[in-house]
C-alpha positions as CSV (number, residue, x, y, z in Angstrom):
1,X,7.6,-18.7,-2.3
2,X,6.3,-15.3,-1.8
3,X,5.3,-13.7,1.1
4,X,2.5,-11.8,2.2
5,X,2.6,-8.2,4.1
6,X,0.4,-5.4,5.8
7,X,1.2,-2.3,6.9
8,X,1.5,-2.2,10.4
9,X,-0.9,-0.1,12.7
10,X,-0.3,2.3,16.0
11,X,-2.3,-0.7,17.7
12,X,1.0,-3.2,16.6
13,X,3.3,-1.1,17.9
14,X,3.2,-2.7,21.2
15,X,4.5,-6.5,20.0
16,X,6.5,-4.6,17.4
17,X,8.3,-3.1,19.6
18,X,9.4,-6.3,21.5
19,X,10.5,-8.0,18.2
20,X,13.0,-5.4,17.3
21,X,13.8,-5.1,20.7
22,X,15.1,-9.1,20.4
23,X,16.2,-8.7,16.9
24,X,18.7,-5.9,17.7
25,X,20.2,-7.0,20.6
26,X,23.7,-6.6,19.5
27,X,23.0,-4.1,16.8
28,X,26.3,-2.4,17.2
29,X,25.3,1.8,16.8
30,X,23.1,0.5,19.7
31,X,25.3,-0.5,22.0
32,X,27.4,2.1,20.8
33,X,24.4,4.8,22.0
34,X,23.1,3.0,24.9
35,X,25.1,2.4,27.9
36,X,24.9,2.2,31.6
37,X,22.4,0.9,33.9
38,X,19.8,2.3,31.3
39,X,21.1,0.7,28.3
40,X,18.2,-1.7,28.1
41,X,15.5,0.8,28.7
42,X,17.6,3.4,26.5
43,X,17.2,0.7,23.6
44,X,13.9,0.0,23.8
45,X,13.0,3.5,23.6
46,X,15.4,4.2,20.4
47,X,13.3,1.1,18.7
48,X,9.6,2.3,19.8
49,X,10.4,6.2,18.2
50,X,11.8,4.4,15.2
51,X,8.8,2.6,14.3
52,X,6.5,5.4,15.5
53,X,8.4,7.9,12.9
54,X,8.4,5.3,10.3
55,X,4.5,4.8,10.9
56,X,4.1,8.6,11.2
57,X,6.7,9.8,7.8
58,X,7.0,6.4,6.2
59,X,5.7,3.0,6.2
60,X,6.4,0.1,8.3
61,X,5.3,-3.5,7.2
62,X,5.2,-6.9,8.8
63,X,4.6,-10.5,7.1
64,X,1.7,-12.7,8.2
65,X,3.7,-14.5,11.4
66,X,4.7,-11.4,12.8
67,X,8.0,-12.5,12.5
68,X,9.5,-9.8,10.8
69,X,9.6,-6.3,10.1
70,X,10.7,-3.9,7.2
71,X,10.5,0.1,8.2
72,X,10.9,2.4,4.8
73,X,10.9,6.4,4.5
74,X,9.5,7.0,0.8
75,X,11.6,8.4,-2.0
76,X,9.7,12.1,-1.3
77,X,11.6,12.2,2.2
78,X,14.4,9.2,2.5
79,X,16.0,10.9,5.0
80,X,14.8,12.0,8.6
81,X,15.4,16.0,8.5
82,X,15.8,18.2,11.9
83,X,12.2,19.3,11.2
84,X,10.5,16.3,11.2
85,X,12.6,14.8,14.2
86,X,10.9,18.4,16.7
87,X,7.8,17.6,15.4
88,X,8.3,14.4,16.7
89,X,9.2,15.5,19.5
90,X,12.2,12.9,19.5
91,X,14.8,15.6,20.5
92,X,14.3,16.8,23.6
93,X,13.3,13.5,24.6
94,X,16.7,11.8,23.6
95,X,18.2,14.5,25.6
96,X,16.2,13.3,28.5
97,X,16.5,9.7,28.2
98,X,20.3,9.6,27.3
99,X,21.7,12.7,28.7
100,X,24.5,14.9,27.2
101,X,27.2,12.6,26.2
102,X,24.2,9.8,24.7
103,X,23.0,12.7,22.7
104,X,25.6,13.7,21.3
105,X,26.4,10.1,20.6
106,X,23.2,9.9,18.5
107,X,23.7,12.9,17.5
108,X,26.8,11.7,15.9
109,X,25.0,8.8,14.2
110,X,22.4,10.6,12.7
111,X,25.1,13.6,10.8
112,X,27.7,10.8,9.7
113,X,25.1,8.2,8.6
114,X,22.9,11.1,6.5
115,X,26.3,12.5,4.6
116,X,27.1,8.5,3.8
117,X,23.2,8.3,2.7
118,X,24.1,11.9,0.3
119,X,27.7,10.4,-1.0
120,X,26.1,7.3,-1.7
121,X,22.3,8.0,-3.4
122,X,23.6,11.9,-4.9
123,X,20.2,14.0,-6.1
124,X,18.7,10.6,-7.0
125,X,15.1,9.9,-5.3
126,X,15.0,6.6,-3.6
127,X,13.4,4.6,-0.8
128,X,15.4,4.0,2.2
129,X,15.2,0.5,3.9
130,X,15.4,1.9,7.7
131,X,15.2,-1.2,9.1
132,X,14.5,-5.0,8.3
133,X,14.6,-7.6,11.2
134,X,13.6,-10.9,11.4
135,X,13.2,-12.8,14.4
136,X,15.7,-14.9,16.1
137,X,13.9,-18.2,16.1
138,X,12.9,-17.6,11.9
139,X,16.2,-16.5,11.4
140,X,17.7,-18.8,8.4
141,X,14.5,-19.6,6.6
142,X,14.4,-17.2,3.9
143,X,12.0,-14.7,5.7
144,X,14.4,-11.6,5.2
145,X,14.3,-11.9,1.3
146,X,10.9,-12.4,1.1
147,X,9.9,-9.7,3.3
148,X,12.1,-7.3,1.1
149,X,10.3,-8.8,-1.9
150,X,7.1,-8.4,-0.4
151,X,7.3,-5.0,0.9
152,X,8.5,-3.6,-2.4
153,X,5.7,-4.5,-4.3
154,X,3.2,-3.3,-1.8
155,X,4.8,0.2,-2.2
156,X,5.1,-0.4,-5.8
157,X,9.2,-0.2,-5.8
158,X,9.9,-3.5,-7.2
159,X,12.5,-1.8,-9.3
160,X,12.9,1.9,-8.1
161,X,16.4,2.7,-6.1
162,X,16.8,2.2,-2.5
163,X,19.5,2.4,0.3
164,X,20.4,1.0,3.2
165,X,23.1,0.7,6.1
166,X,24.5,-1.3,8.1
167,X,27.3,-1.8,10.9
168,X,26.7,-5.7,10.3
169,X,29.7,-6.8,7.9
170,X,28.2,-10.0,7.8
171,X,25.2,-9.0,6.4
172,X,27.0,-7.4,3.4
173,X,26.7,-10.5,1.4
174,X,23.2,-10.7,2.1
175,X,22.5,-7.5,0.7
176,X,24.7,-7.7,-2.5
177,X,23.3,-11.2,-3.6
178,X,19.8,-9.3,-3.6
179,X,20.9,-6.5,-5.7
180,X,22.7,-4.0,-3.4
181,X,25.8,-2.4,-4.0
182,X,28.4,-1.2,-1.9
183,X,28.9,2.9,-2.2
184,X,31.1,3.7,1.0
185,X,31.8,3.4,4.4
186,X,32.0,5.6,7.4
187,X,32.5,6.0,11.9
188,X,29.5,6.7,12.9
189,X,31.6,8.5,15.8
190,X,35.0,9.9,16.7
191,X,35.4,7.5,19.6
192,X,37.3,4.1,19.3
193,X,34.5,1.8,19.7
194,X,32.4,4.0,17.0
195,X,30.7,1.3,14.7
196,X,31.8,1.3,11.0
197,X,28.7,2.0,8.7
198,X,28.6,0.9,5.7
199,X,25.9,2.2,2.6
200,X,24.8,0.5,-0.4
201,X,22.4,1.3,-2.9
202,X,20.7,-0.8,-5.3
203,X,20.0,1.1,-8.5
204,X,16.8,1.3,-10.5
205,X,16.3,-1.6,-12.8
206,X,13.8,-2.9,-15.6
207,X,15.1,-6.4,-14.0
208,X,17.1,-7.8,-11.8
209,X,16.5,-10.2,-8.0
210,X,12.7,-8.9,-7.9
211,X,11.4,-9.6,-11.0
């Protein structure tokens, strides 16, 4: 069964928000980056400026429930550059809301994951899956494929290349059954309790799980 999507809206960004805020509870380069007394509020302000930059450089779309969300930068700009992130204004304001030591934390995160996104993709264009989350309570039912499925054909990438990451192992499977391959792994951090991040690509195909 298919799903249907629409792009989501600065006026959804509110409820969108709170479900990735529930879905990535234990996401682990979040708990990783956000600690302390602020952790939660640290969290939910990571997740609000990731789907305001995928709404403002990318494209963001949810399924009809509102259960779940898929956040893509386009094969023009796959990666977030330094440029677009002061635009944003996302800089100064992480230095604010997670002083020195969070910074360079996500700091961290964003250098190792973009040279594992290089290493894995090379020169060739591609869409990078940011984020897809599904809500606990839909969890189970099939609504991760089919909001892949779903927000590929609306961008018309049915069969182009795209990347991902993730510090989930568990989700590895998930990903590979649909196509994805494994290209590498990295720490997204020198400490100890860095996450491991690992990147996978699924390469342009006539055919394959979303014909």
């Amino acid at each position: 069964m298919s799903a249907s999507v629409r792009r989501l809206e600065p006026a959804d960004l509110g409820w969108a928000t709170a479900l990735l805020v529930a879905a990535c509870a234990e996401l682990p380069v979040l708990r990783y980056c956000c600690t302390g007394p602020a952790a939660a509020a640290q969290r939910a302000w990571v997740l609000r400026q990731l789907l305001r930059f995928g709404l403002r450089f990318g494209r963001v779309y949810t399924n009809a429930e509102g259960s779940a969300l898929a956040v893509w930068l386009s094969t023009k700009q796959p990666t977030a550059t330094l440029y677009q992130l002061v635009r944003a204004g996302l800089l100064p304001a992480a230095l604010w809301h997670f002083g020195w030591a969070g910074f360079q934390r996500l700091r961290s995160v964003r250098t190792t994951a973009a040279a594992l996104q290089r290493q894995s993709t090379g020169l060739v264009e591609h869409y990078h899956l940011v984020a897809l989350v599904v809500a606990p309570a839909y969890r189970g039912r099939g609504v991760g494929r089919r909001m892949l499925q779903a927000a590929l054909a609306a961008m018309q990438a049915t069969h182009a290349p795209c990347y991902l990451d993730t510090q989930q192992p568990e989700q590895l499977i998930f990903f590979q059954r649909l196509g994805f391959q494994l290209t590498g792994h990295c720490q997204l951090g020198p400490e100890a309790n860095a996450p491991v991040n690992w990147g996978l690509v699924r390469p342009s195909t006539p055919d394959g799980p979303f014909h």
